[in-house]
SELO-754122 format. One line per field, with one value per residue (C-alpha): residue number from 1; x, y negated, z negated. Coordinates in Angstrom, 3 decimals, padded with zeros to 6 digits. Layout:
<recs>
i = (NUM, ...)
x = (X, ...)
y = (Y, ...)
z = (Z, ...)
</recs>
This chain:
<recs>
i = (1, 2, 3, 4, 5, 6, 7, 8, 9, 10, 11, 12, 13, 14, 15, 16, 17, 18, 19, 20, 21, 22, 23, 24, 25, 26, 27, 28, 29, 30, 31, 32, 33, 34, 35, 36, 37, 38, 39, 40, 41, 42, 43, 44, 45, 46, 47, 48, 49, 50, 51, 52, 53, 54, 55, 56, 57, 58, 59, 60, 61, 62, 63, 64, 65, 66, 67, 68, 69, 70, 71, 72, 73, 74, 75, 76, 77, 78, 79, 80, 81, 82, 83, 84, 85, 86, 87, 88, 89, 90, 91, 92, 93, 94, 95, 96, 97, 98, 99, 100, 101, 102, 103, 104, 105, 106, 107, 108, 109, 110, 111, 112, 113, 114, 115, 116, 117, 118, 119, 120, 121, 122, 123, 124, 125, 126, 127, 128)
x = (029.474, 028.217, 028.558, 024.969, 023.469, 022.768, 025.571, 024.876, 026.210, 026.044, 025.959, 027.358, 026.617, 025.380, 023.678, 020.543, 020.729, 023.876, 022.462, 019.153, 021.100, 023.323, 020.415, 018.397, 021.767, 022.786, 019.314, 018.841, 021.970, 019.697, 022.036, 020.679, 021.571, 021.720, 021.723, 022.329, 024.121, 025.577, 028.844, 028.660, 025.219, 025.823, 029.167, 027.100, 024.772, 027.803, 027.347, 023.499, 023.807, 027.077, 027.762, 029.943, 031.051, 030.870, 031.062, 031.460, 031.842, 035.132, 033.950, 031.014, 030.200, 030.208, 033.029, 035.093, 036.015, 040.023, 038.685, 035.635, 038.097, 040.083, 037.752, 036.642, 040.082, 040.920, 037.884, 038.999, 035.678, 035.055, 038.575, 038.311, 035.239, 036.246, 035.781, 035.297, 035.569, 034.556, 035.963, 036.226, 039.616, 042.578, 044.388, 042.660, 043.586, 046.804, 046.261, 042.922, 044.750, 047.935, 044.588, 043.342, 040.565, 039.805, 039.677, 039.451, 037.427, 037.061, 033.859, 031.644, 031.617, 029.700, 027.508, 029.364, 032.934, 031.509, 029.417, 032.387, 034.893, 032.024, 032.091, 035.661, 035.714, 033.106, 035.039, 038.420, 036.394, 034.995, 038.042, 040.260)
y = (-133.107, -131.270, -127.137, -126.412, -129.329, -129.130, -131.169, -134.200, -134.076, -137.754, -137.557, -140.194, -140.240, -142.686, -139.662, -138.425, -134.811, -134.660, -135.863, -133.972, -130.705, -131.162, -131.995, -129.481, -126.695, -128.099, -128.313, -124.464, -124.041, -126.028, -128.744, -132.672, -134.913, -138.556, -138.990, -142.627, -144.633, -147.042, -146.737, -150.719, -150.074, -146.807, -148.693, -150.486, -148.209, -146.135, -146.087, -144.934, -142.503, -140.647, -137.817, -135.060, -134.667, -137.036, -136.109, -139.216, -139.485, -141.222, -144.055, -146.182, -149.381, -151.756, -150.059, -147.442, -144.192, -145.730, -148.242, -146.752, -144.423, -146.960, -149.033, -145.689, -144.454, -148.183, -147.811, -145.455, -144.816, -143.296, -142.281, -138.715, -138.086, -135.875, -137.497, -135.205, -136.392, -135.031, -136.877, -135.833, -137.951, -136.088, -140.088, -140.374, -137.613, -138.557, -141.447, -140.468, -137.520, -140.271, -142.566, -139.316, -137.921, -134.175, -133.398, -133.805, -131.609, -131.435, -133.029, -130.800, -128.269, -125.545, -126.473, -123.277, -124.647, -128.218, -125.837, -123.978, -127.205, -128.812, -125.461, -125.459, -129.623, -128.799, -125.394, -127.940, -130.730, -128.476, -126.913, -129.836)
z = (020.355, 017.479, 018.021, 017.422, 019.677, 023.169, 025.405, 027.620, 030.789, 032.295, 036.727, 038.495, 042.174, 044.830, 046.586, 045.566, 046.496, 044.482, 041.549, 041.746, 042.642, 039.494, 037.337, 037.718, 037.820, 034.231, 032.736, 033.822, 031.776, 028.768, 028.910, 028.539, 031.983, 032.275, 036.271, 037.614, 041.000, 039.067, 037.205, 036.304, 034.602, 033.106, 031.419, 029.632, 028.341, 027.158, 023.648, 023.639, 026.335, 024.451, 026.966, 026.280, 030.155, 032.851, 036.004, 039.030, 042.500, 043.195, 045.893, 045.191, 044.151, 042.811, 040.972, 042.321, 040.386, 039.200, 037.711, 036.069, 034.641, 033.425, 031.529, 029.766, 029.205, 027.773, 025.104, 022.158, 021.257, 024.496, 025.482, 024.800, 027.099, 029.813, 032.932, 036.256, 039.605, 042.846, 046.362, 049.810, 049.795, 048.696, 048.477, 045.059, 043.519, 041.803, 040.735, 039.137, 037.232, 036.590, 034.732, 032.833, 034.677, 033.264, 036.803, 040.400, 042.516, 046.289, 047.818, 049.003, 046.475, 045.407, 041.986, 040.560, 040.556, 038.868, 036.254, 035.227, 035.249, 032.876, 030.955, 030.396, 029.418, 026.693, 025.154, 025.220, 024.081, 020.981, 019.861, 020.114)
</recs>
């Protein structure tokens, strides 16, 4: 991400709500959001969309958030993307943070702790 351009937050959810509650908090913020279902389609659209954050539900299909993360993770183009998840399973978590995910945060949560998490992933991102 360049430090003068707006960042692109790409949504990942199978729920509508979610995504439409997300959008419009991060485009308040003046961020750009790419909002989509589908983790299979959105993988390959990767290299147009360029986000600077994604942020994924863990369980959906037709591919689940481990191996999304993986095929990212696997790309070094895209490898240094941070990747947030939010799950209501606490089973995931581990092995999501063991494939690299930026983090893992408890399903339902409040837009303000996914806001800040995606705050924090861009300042790390920028200053790496």
């Amino acid at each position: 991400m360049e430090l003068n351009s707006q960042p692109l937050i790409a949504i990942l959810d199978d729920e509508v709500n979610v995504r439409k509650i997300l959008t419009e908090d991060f485009q308040r913020q003046g961020w750009l959001v790419f909002s989509g279902s589908d983790k299979a389609e959105f993988l390959e659209s990767l290299g147009r969309i360029n986000p600077d954050v994604i942020i994924s539900d863990v369980y959906s299909h037709p591919l689940n958030g481990v191996d999304f993360l993986e095929i990212i993770k696997s790309n070094p183009r895209y490898r240094s993307i941070p990747v947030i998840f939010f799950t209501g399973l606490w089973s995931a978590r581990l092995n999501l943070y063991l494939k690299g995910a930026y983090a893992v945060l408890t399903k339902p949560n409040g837009t303000e702790k996914i806001m800040s998490c995606v705050s924090q992933a861009l300042n790390h991102f920028c200053t790496s």
